[in-house]
C-alpha positions in Angstrom: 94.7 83.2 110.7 91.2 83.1 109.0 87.5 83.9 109.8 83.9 83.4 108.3 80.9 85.0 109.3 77.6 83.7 108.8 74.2 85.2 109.2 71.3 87.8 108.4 70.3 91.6 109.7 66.5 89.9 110.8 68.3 86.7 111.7 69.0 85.1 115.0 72.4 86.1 115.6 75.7 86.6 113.5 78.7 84.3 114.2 81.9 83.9 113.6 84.4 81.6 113.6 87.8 81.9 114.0 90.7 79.8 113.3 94.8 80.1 113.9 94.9 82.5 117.1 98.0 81.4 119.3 97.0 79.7 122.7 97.4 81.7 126.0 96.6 84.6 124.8 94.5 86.2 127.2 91.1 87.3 126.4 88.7 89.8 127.4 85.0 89.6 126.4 84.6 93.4 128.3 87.1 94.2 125.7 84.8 92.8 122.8 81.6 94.4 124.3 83.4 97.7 124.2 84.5 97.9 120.7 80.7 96.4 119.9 79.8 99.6 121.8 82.1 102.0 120.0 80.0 100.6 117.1 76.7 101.4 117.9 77.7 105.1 118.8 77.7 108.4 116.4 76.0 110.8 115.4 73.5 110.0 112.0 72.7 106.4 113.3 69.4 105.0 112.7 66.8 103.1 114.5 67.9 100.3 114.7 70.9 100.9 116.9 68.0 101.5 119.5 67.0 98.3 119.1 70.3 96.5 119.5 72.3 96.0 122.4 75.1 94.2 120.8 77.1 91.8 123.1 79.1 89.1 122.3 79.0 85.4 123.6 82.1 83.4 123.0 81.0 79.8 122.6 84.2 78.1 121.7 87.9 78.1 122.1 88.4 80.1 125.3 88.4 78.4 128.6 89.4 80.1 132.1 90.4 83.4 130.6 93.2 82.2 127.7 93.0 80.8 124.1 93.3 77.4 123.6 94.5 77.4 119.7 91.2 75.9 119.1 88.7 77.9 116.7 87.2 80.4 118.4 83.3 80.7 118.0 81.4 84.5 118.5 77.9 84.9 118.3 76.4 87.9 118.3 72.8 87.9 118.9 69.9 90.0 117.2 67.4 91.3 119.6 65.1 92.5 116.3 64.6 88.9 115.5 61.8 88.8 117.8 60.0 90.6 115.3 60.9 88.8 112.3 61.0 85.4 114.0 58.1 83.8 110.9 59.8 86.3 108.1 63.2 84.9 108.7 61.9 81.2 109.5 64.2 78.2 108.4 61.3 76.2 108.0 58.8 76.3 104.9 55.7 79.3 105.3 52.3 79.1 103.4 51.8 80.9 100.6 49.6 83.7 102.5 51.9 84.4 105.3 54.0 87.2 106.1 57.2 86.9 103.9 58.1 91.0 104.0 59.4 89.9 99.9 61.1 92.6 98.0 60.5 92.8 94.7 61.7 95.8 94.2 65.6 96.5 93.7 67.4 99.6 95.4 70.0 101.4 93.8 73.2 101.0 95.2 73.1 98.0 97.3 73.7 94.2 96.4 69.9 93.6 95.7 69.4 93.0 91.6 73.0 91.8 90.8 72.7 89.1 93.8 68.7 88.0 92.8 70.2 87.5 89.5 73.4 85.9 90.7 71.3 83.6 93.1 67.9 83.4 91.0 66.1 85.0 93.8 62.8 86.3 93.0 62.4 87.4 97.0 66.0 90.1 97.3 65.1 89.6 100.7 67.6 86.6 100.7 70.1 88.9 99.2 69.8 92.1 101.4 69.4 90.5 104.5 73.0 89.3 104.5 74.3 92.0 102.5 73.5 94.2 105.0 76.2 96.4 107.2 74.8 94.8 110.2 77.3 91.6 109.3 79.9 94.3 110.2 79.1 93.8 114.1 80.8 90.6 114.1 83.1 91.3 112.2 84.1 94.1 114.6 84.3 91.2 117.2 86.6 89.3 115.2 88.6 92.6 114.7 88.8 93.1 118.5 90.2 89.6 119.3 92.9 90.4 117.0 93.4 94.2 118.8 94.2 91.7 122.0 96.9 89.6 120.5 98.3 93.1 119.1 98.1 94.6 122.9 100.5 91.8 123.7 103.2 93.4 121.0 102.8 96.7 121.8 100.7 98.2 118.9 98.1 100.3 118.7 94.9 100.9 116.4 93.0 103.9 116.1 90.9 105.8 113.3 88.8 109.0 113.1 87.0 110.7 110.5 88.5 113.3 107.9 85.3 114.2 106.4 81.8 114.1 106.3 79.7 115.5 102.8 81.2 118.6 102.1 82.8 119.3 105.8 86.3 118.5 105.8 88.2 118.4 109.2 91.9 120.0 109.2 95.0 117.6 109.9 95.4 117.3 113.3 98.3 115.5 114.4 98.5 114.1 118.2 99.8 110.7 119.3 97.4 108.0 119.3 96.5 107.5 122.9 95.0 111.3 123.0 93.9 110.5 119.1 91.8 107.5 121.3 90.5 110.0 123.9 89.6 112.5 121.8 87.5 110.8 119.2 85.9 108.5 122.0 84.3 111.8 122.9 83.0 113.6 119.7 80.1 112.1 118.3 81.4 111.6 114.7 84.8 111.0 115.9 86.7 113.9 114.6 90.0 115.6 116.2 88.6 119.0 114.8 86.1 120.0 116.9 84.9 122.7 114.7 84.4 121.0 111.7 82.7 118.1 114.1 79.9 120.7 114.7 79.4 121.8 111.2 79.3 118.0 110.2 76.5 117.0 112.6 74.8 120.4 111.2 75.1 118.6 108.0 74.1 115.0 109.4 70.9 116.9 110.7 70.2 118.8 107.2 70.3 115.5 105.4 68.2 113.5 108.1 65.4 116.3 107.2 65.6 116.2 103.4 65.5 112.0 103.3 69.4 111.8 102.5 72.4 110.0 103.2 75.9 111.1 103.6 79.1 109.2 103.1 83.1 110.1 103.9 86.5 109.5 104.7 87.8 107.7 107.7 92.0 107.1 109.0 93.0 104.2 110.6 96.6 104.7 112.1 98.2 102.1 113.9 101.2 102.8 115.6 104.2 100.1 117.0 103.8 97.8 114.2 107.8 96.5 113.5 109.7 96.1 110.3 108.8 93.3 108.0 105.3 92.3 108.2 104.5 91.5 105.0 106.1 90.5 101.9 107.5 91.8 98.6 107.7 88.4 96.7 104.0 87.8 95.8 101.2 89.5 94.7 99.0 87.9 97.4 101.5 89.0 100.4 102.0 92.3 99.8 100.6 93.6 103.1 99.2 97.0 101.4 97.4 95.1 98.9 96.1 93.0 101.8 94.6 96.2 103.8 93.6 97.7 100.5 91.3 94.8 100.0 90.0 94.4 103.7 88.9 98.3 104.2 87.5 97.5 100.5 85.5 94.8 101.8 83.4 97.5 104.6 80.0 97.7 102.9 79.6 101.4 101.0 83.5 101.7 101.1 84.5 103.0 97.4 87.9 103.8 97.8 91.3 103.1 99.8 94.6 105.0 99.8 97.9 104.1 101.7 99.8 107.5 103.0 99.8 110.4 100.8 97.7 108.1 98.7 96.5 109.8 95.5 98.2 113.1 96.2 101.3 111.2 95.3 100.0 111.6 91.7 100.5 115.4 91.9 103.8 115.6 93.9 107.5 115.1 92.6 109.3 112.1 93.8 111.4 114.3 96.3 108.0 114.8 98.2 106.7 111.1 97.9 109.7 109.2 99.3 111.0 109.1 102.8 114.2 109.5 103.4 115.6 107.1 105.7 118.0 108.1 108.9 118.7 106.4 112.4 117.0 107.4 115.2 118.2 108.2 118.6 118.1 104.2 119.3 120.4 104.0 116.6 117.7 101.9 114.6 116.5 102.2 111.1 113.7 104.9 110.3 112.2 107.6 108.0 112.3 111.2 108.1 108.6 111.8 106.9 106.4 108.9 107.1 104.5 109.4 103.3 104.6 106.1 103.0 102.1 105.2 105.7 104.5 102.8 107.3 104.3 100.4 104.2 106.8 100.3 101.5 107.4 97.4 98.6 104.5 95.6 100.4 106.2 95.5 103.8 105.7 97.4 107.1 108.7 99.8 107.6 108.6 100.8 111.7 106.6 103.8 111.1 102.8 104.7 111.8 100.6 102.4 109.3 98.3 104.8 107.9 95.5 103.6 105.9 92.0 106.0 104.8 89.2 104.9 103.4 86.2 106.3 101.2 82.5 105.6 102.0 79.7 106.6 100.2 76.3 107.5 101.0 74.1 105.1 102.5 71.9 104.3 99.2 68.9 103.6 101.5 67.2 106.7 101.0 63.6 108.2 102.9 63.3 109.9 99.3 63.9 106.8 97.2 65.2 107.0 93.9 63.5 105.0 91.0 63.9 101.5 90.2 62.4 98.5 88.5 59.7 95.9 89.7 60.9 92.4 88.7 57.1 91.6 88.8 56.0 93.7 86.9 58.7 95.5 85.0 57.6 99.0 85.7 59.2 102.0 87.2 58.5 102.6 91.1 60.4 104.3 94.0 62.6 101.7 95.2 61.6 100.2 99.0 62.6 101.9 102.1 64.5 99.4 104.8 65.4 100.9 107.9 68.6 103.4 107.7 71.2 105.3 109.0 71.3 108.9 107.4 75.1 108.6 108.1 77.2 106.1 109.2 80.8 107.2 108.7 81.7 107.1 112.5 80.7 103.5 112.7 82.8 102.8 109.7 85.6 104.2 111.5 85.3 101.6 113.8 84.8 98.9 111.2 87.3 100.2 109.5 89.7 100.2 112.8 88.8 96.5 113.6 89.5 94.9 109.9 93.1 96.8 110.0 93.6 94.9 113.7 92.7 91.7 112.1 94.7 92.1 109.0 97.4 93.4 110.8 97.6 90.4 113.4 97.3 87.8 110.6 100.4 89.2 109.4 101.9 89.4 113.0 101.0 85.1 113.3 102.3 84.9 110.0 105.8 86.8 110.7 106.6 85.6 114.0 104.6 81.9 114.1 104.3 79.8 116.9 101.4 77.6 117.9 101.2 80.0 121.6 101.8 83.2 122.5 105.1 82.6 124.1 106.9 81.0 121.3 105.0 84.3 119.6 107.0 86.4 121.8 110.2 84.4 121.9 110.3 84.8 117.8 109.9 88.5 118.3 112.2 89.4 120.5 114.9 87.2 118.5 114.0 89.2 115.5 114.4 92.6 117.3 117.7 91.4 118.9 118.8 90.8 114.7 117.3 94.3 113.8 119.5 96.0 116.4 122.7 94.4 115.0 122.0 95.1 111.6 
């Protein structure tokens, strides 16, 4: 399976277009709008999610409920555009008008290296699409993939670890309470205490013009042997989540498991022993691993965290340069979140669905979703009597 997604934060609408998702399967746009919701919510969130009511329109490749193994075309529409309907114009503007340019590069985003990648003297046509606002369609795409999983009976779910300096303890439950319980903390932590001492924090840096960033967990749970591969760099199906949790906006840093602690343990508290469980199938004592091992799934939990650093849009800007004029000024403002590390957790949940699926369609094939299911069960029946 593949996607693009095309479009700006001030634009019209952000679309997507997807290509390779078996026929028949069936599909929910409720299901879509929920995830778009899931979104929108936490605590630290800006303006702007005010201003949005993000629902999705599916404008290709579903008919009568079901995939048709045609591309499937999302649009999610802007509602701000209204207001930037002449700034974001298609069509040539005199040289008066309105053009909101920025001239002036922030630190931390995409703004100077892209102007100069792109000879842009206006960043405007380099923040507007690096924006995280692309990351609402992208969560659409990620919850059309969370379908086709449904069918297979796995799960995705994620929650935040830490926020700033407040670190939540390990909390261990089984995913459908892990769904519950986050759905109803507003920056979707399993340890309620340290959920009210992070929204303290939130506050504290709302007040002083900050940002804070964190760590988020996205566990999914059901996922069978063997998705994946160890024979090429390129289908190694860690490497592959690695680099879609990577590709989040603000996200600095991925581990798999135990991750970097693995650097400080022996190897008899890295590896998982493996045993036979009361199915007499394959499976691991300790799951350390996070349910990947030589670039393959191995029937436990995947477990995948992933690092996000501050929002570098700041209400007390740090200095940059005018390209104008070359001097020293306090770089713009553009409309912020002081902390969106619960959001990311369900970005973060919706590019480890789509990752996850592509390997799925890859594994098991199939033009529809019953030769899908037909290779699946045939490779369950071989597991069984190995």
């Amino acid at each position: 399976m593949r996607y693009l997604t095309a479009g700006e934060s001030h634009g019209p609408q952000l679309t997507a277009i997807i290509e390779g998702v078996p026929s028949n399967l069936p599909f929910s746009i409720d299901k879509i709008n929920e995830q778009l919701l899931r979104r929108m919510k936490g605590h630290g969130r800006g303006r702007r999610m005010q201003i949005e009511k993000d629902q999705v329109k599916v404008v290709a490749g579903v008919r009568h409920g079901k995939t048709t193994g045609a591309p499937i075309c999302l649009v999610v529409e802007n509602k701000d555009w209204t207001h930037w309907e002449k700034i974001m114009s298609p069509e040539p503007v005199e040289e008066n008008e309105d053009k909101r340019r920025v001239a002036r590069p922030r630190p931390g985003h995409a703004d100077l290296n892209g102007a100069l990648k792109y000879n842009q003297r206006d960043m405007r046509n380099i923040l507007e699409r690096s924006s995280a606002r692309e990351t609402a369609v992208r969560v659409a795409v990620g919850a059309v993939a969370r379908q086709l999983l449904e069918q297979f009976d796995i799960m995705v779910a994620g929650h935040v670890l830490r926020i700033g300096e407040v670190e939540a303890r390990r909390i261990d439950v089984p995913i459908k309470e892990m769904i519950q319980r986050t759905e109803e903390s507003p920056v979707r932590c399993l340890d309620e205490e340290a959920a009210v001492r992070m929204m303290a924090l939130i506050d504290q840096a709302k007040e002083e013009g900050d940002s804070l960033g964190g760590i988020v967990e996205v566990v999914a749970d059901g996922v069978p042997i063997g998705l994946g591969s160890h024979v090429q760099w390129d289908r190694k199906l860690d490497g592959r989540l690695a680099q879609a949790v990577m590709s989040i906006q603000a996200f600095k840093g991925v581990e798999i498991g135990i991750g970097f602690e693995a650097a400080s343990q022996p190897g008899s508290q890295v590896h998982d022993e493996i045993i036979l469980d009361e199915n007499n199938l394959y499976s691991r004592q300790t799951n350390r691993a996070g349910g990947l091992e030589g670039g393959m799934t191995n029937g436990m939990p995947v477990i995948v965290r992933g690092v996000m650093k501050p929002i570098p849009t700041l209400y007390k800007p740090l200095n940059s340069i005018d390209i104008d004029t070359k001097e020293t000024f306090a770089a713009s403002i553009e409309r912020s979140d002081s902390c969106a590390v619960p959001a990311a957790s369900v970005v973060a949940e919706s590019v480890v669905c789509w990752t996850l699926a592509d390997a799925l369609v890859e594994k098991f094939g199939g033009d529809s979703l019953e030769e899908m299911k037909k290779n699946y069960a045939s490779y369950h029946e071989h597991i069984a009597e190995f």
